[in-house]
gemmi code that builds the backbone of each chain (N, CA, C; Angstrom):
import gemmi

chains = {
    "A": [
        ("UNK", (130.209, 105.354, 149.878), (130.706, 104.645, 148.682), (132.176, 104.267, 148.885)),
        ("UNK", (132.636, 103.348, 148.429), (133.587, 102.473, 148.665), (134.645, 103.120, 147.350)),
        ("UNK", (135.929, 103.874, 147.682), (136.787, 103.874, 146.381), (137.242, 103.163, 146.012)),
        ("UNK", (137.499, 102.870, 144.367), (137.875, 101.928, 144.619), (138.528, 102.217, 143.281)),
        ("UNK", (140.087, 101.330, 142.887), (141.304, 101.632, 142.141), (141.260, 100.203, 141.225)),
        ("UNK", (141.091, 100.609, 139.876), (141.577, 99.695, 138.807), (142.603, 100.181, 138.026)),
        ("UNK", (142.980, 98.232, 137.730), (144.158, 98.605, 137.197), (143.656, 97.535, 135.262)),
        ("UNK", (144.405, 98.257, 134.384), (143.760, 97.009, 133.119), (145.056, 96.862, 132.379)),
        ("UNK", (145.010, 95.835, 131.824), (145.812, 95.378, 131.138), (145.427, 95.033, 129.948)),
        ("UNK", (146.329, 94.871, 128.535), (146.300, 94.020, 127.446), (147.273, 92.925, 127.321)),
        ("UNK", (146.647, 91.358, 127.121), (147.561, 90.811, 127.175), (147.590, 89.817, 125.508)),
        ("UNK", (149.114, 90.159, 125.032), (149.175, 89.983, 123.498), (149.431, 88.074, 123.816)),
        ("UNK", (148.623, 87.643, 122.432), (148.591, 86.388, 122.286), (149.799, 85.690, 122.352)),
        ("UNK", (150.549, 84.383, 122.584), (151.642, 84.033, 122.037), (152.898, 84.971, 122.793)),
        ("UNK", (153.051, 85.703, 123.027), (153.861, 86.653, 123.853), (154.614, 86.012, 124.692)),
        ("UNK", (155.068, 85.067, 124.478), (155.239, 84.432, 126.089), (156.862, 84.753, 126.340)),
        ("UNK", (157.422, 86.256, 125.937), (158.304, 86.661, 126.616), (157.837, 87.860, 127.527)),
        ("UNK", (156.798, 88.451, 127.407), (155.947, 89.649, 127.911), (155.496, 88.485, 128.832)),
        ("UNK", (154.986, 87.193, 128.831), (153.612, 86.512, 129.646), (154.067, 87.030, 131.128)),
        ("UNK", (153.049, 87.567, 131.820), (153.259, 87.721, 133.493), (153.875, 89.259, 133.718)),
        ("UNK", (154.101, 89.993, 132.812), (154.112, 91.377, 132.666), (153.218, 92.170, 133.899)),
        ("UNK", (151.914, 91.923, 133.315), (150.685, 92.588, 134.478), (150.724, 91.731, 135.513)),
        ("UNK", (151.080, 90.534, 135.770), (150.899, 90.007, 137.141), (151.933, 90.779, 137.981)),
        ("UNK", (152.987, 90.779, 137.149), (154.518, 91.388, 138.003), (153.739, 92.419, 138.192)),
        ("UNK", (153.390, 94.218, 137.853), (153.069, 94.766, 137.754), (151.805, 95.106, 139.099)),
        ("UNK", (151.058, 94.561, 138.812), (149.962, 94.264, 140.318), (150.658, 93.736, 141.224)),
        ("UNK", (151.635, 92.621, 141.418), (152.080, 92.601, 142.517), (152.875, 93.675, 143.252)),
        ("UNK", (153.922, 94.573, 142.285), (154.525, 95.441, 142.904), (153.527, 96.665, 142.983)),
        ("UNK", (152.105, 96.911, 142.735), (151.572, 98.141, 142.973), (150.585, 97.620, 144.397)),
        ("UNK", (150.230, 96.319, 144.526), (149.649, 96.155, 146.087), (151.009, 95.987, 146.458)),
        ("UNK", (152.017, 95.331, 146.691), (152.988, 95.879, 147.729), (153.226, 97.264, 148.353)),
        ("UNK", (152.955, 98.357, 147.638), (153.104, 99.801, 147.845), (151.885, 100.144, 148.474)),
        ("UNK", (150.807, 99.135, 148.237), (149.363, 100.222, 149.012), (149.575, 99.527, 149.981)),
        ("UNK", (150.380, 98.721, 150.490), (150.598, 97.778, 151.723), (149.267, 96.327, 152.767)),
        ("UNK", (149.043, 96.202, 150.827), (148.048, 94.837, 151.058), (149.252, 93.645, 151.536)),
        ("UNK", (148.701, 92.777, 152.512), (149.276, 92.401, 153.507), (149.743, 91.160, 152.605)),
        ("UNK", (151.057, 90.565, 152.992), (151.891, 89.511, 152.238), (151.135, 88.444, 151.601)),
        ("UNK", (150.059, 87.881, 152.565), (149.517, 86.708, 152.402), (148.659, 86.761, 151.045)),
        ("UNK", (147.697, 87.919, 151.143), (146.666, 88.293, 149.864), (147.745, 88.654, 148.937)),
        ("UNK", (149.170, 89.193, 149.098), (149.283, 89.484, 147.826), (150.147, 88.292, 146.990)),
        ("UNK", (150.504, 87.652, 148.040), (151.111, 86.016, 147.491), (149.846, 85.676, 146.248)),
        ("UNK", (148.859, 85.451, 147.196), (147.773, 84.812, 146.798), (147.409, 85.229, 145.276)),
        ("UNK", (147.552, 86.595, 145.012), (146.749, 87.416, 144.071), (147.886, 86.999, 142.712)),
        ("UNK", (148.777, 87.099, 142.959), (150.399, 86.970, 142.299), (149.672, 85.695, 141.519)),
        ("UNK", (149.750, 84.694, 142.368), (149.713, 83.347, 141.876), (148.517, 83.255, 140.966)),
        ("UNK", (147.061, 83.611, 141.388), (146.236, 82.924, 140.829), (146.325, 84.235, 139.018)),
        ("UNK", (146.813, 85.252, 139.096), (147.176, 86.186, 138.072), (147.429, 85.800, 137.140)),
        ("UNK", (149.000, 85.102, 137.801), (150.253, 85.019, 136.959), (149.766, 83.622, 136.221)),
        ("UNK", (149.064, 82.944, 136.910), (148.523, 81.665, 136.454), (147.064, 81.614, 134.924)),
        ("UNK", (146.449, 82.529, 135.259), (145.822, 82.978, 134.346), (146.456, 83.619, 133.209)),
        ("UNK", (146.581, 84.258, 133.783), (147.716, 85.367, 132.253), (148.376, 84.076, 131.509)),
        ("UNK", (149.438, 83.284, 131.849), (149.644, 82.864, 131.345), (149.238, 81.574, 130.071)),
        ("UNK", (147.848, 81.390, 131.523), (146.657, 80.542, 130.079), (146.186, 81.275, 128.927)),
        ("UNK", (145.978, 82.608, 129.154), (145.562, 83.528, 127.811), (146.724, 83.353, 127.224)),
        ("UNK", (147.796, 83.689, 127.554), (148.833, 83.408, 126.197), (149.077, 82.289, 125.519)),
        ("UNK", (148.605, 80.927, 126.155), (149.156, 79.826, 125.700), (147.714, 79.242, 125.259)),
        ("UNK", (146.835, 79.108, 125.648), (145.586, 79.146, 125.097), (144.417, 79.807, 124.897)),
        ("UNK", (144.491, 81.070, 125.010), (143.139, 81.505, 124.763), (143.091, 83.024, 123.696)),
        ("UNK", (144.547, 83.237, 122.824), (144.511, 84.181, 121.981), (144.906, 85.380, 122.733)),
        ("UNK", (144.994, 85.285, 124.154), (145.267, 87.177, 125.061), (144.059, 87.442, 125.336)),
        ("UNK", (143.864, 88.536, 125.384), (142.309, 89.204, 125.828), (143.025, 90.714, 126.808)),
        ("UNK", (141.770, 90.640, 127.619), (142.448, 92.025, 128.876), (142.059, 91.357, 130.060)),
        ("UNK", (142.814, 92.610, 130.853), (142.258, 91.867, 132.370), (142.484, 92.945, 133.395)),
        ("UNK", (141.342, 92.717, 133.779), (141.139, 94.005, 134.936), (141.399, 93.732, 136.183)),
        ("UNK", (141.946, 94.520, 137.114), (141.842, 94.257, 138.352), (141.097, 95.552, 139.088)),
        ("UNK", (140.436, 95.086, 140.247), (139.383, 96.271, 141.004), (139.864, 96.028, 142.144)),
        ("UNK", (139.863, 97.308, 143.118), (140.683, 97.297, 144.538), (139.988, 98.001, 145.296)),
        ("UNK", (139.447, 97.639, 146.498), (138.570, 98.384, 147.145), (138.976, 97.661, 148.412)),
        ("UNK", (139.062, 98.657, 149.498), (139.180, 98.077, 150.742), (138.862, 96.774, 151.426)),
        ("UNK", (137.986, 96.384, 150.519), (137.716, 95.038, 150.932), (137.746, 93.574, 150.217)),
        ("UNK", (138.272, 94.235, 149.122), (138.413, 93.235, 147.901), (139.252, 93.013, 146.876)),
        ("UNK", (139.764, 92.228, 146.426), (140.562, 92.439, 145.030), (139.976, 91.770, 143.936)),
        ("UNK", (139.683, 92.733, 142.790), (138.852, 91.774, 142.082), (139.548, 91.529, 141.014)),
        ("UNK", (139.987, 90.417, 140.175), (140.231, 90.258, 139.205), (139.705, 89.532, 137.732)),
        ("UNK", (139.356, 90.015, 136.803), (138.412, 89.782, 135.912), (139.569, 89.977, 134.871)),
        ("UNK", (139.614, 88.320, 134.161), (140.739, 88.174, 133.347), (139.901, 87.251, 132.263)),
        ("UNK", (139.508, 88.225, 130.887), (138.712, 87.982, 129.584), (139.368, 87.550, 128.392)),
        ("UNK", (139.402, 86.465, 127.887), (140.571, 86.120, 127.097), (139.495, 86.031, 125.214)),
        ("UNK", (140.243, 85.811, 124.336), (139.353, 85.487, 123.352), (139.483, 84.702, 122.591)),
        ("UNK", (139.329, 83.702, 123.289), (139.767, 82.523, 122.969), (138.860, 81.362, 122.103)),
        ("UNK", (139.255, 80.034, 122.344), (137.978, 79.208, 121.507), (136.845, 78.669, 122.638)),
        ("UNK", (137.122, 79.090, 123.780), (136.631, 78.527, 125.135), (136.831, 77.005, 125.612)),
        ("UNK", (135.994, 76.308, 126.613), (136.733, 75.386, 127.389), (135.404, 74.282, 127.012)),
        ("UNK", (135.460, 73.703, 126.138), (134.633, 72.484, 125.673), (134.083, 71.798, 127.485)),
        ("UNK", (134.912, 71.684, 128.289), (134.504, 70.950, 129.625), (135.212, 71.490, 130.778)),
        ("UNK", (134.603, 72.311, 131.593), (135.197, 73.280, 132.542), (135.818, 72.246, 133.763)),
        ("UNK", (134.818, 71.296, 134.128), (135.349, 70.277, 135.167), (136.392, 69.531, 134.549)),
        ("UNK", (136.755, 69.041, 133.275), (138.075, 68.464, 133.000), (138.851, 69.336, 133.082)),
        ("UNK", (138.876, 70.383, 132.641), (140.038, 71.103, 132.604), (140.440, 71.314, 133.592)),
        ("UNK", (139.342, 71.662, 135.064), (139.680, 71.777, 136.713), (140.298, 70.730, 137.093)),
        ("UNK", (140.536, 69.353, 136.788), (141.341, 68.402, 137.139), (142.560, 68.296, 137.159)),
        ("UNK", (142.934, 68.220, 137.620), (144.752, 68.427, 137.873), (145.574, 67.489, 137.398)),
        ("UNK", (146.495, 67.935, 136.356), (146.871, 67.229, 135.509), (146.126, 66.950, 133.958)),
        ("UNK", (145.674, 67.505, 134.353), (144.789, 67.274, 132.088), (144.978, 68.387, 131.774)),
        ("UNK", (145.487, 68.415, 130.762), (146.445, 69.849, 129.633), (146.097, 69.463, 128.476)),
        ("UNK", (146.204, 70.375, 127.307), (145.885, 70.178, 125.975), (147.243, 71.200, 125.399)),
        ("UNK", (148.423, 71.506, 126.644), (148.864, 72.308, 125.715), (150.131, 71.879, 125.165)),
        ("UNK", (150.399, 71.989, 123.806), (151.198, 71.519, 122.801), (152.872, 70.956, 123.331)),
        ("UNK", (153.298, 70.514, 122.515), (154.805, 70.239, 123.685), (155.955, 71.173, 123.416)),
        ("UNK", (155.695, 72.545, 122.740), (156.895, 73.632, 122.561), (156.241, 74.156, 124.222)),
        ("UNK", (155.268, 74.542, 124.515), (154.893, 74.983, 126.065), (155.083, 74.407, 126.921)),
        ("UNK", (154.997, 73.147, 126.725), (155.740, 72.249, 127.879), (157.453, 71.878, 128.256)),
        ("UNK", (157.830, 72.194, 126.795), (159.575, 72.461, 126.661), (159.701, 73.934, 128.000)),
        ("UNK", (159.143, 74.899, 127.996), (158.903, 75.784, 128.794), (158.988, 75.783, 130.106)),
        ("UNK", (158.073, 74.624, 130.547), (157.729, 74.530, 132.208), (156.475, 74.887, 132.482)),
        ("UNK", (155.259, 74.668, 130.951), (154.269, 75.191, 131.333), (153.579, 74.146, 130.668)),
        ("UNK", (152.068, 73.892, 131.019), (151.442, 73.269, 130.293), (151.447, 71.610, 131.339)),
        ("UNK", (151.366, 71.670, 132.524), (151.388, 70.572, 133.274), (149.957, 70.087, 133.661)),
        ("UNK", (148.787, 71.165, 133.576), (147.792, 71.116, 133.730), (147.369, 71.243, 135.448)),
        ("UNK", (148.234, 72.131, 135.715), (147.475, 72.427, 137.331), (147.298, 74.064, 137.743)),
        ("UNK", (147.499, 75.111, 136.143), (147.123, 76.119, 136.156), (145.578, 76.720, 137.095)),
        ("UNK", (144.747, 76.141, 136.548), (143.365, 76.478, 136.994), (143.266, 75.188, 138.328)),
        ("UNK", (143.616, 74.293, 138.609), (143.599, 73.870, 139.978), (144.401, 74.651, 141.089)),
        ("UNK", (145.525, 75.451, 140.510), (145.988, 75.888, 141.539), (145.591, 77.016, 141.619)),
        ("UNK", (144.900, 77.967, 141.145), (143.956, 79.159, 140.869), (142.782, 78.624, 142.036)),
        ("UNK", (142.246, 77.452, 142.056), (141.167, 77.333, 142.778), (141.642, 76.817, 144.514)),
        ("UNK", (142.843, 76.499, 144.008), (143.535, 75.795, 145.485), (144.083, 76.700, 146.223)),
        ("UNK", (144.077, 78.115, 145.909), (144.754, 78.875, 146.749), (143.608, 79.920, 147.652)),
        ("UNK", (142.467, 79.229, 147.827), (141.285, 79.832, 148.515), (140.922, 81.167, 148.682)),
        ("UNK", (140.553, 81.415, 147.187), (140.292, 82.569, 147.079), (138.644, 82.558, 147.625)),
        ("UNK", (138.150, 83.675, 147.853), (136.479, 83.292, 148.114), (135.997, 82.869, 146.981)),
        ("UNK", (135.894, 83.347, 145.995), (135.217, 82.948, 144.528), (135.823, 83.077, 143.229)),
        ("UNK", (135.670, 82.115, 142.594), (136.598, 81.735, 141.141), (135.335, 81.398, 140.462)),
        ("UNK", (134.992, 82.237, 139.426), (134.145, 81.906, 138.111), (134.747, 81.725, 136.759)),
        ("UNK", (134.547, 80.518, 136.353), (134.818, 80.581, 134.906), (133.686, 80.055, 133.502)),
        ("UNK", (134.001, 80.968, 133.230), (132.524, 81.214, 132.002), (133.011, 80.999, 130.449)),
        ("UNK", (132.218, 80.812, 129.836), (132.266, 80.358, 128.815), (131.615, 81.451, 127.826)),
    ],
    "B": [
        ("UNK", (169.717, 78.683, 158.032), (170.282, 79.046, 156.992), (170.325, 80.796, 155.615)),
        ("UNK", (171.289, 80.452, 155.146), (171.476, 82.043, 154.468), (171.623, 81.475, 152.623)),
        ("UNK", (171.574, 82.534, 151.858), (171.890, 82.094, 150.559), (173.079, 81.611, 150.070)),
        ("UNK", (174.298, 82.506, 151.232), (175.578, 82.370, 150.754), (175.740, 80.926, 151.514)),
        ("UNK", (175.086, 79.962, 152.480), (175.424, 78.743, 153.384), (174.827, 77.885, 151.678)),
        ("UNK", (173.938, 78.353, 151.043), (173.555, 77.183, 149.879), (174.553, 77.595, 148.711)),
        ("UNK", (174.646, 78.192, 148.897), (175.673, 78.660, 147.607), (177.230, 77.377, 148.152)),
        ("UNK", (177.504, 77.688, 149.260), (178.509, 76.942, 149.583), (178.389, 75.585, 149.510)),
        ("UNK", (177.615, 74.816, 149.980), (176.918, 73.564, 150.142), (177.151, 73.013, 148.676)),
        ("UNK", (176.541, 73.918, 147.420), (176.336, 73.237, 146.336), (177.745, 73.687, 145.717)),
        ("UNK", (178.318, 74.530, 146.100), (179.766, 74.964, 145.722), (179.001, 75.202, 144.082)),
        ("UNK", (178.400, 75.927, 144.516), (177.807, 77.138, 142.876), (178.650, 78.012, 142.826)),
        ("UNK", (178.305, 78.886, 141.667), (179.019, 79.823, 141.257), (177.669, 80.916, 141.228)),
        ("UNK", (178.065, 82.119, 141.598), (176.836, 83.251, 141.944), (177.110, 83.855, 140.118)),
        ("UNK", (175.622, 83.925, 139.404), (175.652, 84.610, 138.300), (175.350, 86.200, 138.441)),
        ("UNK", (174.701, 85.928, 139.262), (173.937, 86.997, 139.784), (173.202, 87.869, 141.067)),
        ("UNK", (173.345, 88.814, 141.809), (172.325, 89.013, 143.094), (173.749, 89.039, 144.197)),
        ("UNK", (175.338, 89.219, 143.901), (175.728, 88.896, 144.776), (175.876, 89.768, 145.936)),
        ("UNK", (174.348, 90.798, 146.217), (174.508, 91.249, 147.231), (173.058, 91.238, 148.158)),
        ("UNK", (172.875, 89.658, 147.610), (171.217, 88.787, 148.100), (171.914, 87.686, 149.272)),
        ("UNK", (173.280, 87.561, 149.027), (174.280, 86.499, 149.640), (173.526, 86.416, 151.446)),
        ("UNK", (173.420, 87.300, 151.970), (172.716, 87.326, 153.617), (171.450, 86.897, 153.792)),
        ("UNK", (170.666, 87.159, 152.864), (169.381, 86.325, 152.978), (168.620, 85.252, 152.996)),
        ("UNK", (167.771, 85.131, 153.968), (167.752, 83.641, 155.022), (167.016, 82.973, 153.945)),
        ("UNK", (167.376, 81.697, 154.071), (166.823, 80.635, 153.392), (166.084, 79.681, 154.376)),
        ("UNK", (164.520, 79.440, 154.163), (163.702, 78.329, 155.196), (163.760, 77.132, 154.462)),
        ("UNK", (163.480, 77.140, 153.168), (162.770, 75.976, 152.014), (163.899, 75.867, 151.165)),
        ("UNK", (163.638, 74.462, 150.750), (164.125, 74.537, 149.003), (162.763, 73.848, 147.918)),
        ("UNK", (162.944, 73.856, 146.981), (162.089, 73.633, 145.970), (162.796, 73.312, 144.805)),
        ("UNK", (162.492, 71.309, 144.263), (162.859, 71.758, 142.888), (162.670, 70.745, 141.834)),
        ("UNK", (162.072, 71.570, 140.668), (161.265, 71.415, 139.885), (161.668, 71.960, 138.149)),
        ("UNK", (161.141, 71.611, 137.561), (161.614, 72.126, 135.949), (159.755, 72.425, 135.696)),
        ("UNK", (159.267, 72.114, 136.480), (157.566, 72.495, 135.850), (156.783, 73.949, 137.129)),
        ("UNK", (157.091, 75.403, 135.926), (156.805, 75.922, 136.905), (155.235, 75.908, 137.459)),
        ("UNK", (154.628, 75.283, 136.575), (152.922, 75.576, 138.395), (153.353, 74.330, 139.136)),
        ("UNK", (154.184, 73.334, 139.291), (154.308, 72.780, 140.297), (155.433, 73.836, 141.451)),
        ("UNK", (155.755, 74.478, 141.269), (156.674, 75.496, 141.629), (155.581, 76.696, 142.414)),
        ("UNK", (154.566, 76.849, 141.617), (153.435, 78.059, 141.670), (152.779, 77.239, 143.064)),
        ("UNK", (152.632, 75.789, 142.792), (151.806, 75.537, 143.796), (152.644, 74.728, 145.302)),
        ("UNK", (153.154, 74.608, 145.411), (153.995, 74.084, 146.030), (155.291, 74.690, 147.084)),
        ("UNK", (155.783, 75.600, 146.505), (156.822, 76.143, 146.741), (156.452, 77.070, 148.346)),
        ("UNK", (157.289, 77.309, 149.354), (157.134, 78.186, 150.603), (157.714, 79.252, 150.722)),
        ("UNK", (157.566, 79.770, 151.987), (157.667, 81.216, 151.476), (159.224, 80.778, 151.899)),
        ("UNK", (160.346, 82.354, 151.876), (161.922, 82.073, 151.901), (162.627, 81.008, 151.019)),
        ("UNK", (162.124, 80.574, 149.941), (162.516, 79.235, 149.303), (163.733, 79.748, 148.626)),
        ("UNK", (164.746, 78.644, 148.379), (165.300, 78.750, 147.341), (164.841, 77.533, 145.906)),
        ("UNK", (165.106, 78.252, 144.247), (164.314, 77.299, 144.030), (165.434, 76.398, 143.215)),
        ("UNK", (165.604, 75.086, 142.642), (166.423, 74.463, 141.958), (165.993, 73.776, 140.885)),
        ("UNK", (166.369, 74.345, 139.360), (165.592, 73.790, 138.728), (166.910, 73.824, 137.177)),
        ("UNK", (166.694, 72.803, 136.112), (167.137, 72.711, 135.106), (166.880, 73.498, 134.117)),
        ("UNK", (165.751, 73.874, 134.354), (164.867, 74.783, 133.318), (165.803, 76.661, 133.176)),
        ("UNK", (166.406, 76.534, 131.977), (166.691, 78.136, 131.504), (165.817, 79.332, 130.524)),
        ("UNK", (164.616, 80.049, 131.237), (164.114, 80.204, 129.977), (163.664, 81.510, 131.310)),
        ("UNK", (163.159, 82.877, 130.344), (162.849, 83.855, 131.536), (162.079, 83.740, 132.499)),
        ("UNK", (160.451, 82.733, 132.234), (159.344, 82.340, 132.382), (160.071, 81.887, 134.003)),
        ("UNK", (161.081, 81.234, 134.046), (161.918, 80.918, 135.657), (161.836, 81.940, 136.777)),
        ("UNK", (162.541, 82.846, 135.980), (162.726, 84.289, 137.092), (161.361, 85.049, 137.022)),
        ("UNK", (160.266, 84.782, 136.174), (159.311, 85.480, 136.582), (158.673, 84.681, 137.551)),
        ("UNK", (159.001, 83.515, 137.171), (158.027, 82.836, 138.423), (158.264, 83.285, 139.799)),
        ("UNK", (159.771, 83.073, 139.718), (160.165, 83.266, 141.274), (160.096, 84.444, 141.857)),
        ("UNK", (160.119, 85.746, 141.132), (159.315, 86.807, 141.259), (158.119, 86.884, 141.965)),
        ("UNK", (157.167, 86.198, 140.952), (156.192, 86.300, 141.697), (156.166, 85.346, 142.762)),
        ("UNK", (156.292, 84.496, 143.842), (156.934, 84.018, 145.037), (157.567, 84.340, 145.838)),
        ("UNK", (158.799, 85.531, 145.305), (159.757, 85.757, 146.287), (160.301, 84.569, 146.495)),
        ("UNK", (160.608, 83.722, 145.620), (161.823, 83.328, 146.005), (163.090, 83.619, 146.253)),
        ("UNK", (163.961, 83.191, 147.012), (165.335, 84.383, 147.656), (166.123, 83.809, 146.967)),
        ("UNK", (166.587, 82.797, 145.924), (167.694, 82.468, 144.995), (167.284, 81.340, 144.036)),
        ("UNK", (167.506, 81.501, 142.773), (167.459, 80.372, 141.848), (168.769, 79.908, 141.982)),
        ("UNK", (168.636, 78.723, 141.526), (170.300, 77.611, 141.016), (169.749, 76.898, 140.249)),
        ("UNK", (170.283, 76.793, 139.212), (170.771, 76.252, 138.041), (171.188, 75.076, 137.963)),
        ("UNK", (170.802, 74.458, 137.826), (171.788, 72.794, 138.639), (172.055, 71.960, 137.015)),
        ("UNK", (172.553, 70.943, 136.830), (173.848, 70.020, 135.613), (174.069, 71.436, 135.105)),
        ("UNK", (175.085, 72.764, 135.468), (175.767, 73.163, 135.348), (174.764, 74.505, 134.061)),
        ("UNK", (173.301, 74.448, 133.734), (172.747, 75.028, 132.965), (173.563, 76.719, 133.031)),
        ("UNK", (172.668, 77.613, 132.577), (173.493, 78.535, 132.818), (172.616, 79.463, 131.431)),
        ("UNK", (171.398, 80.387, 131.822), (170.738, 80.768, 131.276), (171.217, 81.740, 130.120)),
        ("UNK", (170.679, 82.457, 129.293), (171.505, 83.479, 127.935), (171.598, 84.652, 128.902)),
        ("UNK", (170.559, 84.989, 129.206), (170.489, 86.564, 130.086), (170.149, 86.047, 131.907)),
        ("UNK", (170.675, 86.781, 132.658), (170.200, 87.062, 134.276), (169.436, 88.612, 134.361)),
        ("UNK", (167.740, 88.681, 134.689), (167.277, 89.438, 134.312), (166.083, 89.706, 135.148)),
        ("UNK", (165.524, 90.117, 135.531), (164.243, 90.566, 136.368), (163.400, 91.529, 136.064)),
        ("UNK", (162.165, 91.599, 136.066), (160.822, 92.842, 135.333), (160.572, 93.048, 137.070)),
        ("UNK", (160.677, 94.346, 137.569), (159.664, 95.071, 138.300), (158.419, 95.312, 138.088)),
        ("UNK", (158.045, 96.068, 138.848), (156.599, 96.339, 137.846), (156.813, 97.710, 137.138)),
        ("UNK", (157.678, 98.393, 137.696), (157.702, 99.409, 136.500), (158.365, 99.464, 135.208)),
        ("UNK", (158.565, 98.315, 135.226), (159.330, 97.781, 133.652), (160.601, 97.411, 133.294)),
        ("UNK", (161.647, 98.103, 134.839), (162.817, 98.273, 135.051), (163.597, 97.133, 135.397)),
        ("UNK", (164.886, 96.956, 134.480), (164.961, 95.633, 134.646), (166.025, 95.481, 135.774)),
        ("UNK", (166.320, 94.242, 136.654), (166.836, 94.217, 137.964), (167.459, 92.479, 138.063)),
        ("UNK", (168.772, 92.355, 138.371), (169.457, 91.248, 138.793), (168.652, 90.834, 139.917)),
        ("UNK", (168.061, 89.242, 138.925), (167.581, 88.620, 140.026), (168.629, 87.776, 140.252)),
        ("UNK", (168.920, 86.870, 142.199), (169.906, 86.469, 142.454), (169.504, 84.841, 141.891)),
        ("UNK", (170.562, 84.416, 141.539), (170.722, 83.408, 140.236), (172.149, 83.060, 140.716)),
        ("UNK", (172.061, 81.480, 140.595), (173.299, 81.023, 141.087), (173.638, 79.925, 139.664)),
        ("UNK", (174.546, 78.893, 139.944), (174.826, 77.397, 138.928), (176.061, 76.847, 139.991)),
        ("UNK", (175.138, 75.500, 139.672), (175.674, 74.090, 140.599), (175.986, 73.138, 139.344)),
        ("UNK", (176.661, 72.516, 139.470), (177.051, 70.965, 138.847), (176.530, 70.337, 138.687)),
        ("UNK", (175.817, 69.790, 140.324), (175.295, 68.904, 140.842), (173.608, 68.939, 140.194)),
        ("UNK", (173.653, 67.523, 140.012), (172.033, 67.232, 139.527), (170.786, 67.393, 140.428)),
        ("UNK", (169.425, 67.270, 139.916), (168.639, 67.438, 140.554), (168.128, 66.043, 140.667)),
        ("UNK", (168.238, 64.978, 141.380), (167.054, 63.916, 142.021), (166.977, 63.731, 143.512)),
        ("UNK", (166.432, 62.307, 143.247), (166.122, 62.222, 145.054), (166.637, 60.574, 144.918)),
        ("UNK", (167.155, 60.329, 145.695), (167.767, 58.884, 145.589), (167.263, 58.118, 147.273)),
        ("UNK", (166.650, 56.758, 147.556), (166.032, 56.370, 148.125), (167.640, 56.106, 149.684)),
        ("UNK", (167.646, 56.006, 150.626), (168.902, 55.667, 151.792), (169.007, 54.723, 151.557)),
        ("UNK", (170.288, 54.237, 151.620), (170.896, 52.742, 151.581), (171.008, 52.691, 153.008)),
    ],
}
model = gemmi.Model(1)
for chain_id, residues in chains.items():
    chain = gemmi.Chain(chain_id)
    for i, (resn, *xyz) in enumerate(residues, 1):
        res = gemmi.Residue()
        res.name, res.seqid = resn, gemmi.SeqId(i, " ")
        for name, pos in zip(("N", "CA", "C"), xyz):
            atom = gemmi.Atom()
            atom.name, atom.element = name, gemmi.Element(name[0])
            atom.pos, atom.b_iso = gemmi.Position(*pos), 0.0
            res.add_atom(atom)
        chain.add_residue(res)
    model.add_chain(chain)
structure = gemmi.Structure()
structure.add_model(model)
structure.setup_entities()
C-alpha cells in the first residue's frame, strides 16, 4: 500500500486578501518533502489558479490535496453556481468576472487555460 | 545578470529584500495581469508591473520570482510575504520611475 499524505483546506468566499493562502502553504510543504522544482512549479500554478477562481467565482468551497509517491492529487470543490459551458470557459480569454477583479490583475480569463496548459496528466472539471 | 545590476539599470530604489541584491536574474516579465504573469513568466525572472495590491507578491511567490519593481514610480501600502507557515517575510520589492511599454526601433 502506497502512503500517502493529505493536506485540506477551507477556502472563504470573497477573501481575496487570504486568496492563495493554501497554495502558498502546499508549495512550501512539497518543497520540504523535496518534490522536485519542476512538479512543484507546476502544482503552485495550477492551485494558486484555482483557489483563486473559488474566491472570485464560485463562493470558496475546500480543497484537498493527496501525496503519494507517485502523485499529487488535487481536488479543489467550490460551491458555487457552476459553469453553464465548460469549453467556453476553457477558451482563453472569455471571463465573466466583474471589473473590481479585474482592477486586481485578475479576471483575464486564462485561469483554467493555464491550469490545462501546464501539462498536468489529468484535469477534470465537473459540474 | 544580478538583482542589484537591475536595480541599477532602472536606478530604482530597493523597498525591500535588500539582502536578495546578489541574486541572478535570467528573465524579465511585465505585466499588470497576473495569469498572464502565471503563464508566461520563467524561471529566475524579475517581474515589472504597475499593479500594487498583495495578490502581486503572492503571485511571485508562487514563481519564485527573484524581484518585483514597481515601475511610474507606484509604491505599494505594505512590502509583505505569506510563507506557508503564516509567517510574514520581506519579499524583495524594488520602484522605478520609468514606465512600462515596448516602443517599435527607429
Amino acid at each position: 500500500m502506497t502512503d500517502m499524505i493529505t493536506f485540506h483546506y477551507r477556502i472563504s468566499p470573497d477573501d481575496f486578501t487570504r486568496a492563495g493562502e493554501a497554495s502558498s502553504d502546499v508549495k512550501s510543504k512539497l518543497k520540504k518533502m523535496g518534490v522536485t522544482p519542476e512538479a512543484v512549479r507546476k502544482v503552485a500554478i495550477a492551485m494558486y489558479e484555482g483557489e483563486i477562481n473559488m474566491v472570485i467565482h464560485a463562493q470558496g468551497g475546500e480543497i484537498t490535496v493527496n501525496i503519494t509517491t507517485d502523485r499529487i492529487e488535487m481536488i479543489l470543490a467550490d460551491v458555487g453556481p457552476g459553469i453553464p459551458d465548460i469549453d467556453l470557459a476553457m477558451q482563453a480569454g472569455y471571463s465573466t468576472a466583474p471589473d473590481a477583479v479585474r482592477s486586481l490583475g485578475f479576471g483575464a480569463g486564462m485561469g483554467l487555460p493555464n491550469m490545462k496548459n501546464i501539462r498536468m496528466r489529468w484535469i477534470s472539471i465537473r459540474n | 545578470m544580478t538583482v542589484r545590476d537591475v536595480r541599477d539599470k532602472l536606478g530604482a530604489k530597493v523597498l525591500a529584500g535588500e539582502n536578495h541584491l546578489d541574486e541572478e536574474v535570467r528573465s524579465a516579465c511585465g505585466s499588470d495581469m497576473m495569469s498572464d504573469v502565471l503563464a508566461f513568466s520563467k524561471d529566475h525572472s524579475v517581474l515589472l508591473t504597475g499593479l500594487c495590491n498583495p495578490q502581486v507578491i503572492r503571485t511571485a511567490e508562487m514563481l519564485d520570482i527573484v524581484c518585483i519593481v514597481f515601475v511610474r514610480g507606484k509604491k505599494p501600502d505594505e512590502v509583505y510575504a505569506f510563507d506557508g507557515g503564516g509567517a510574514r517575510n520581506h519579499y524583495p520589492v524594488h520602484r522605478t520611475s520609468y514606465v512600462l511599454g515596448l516602443w517599435p526601433a527607429l
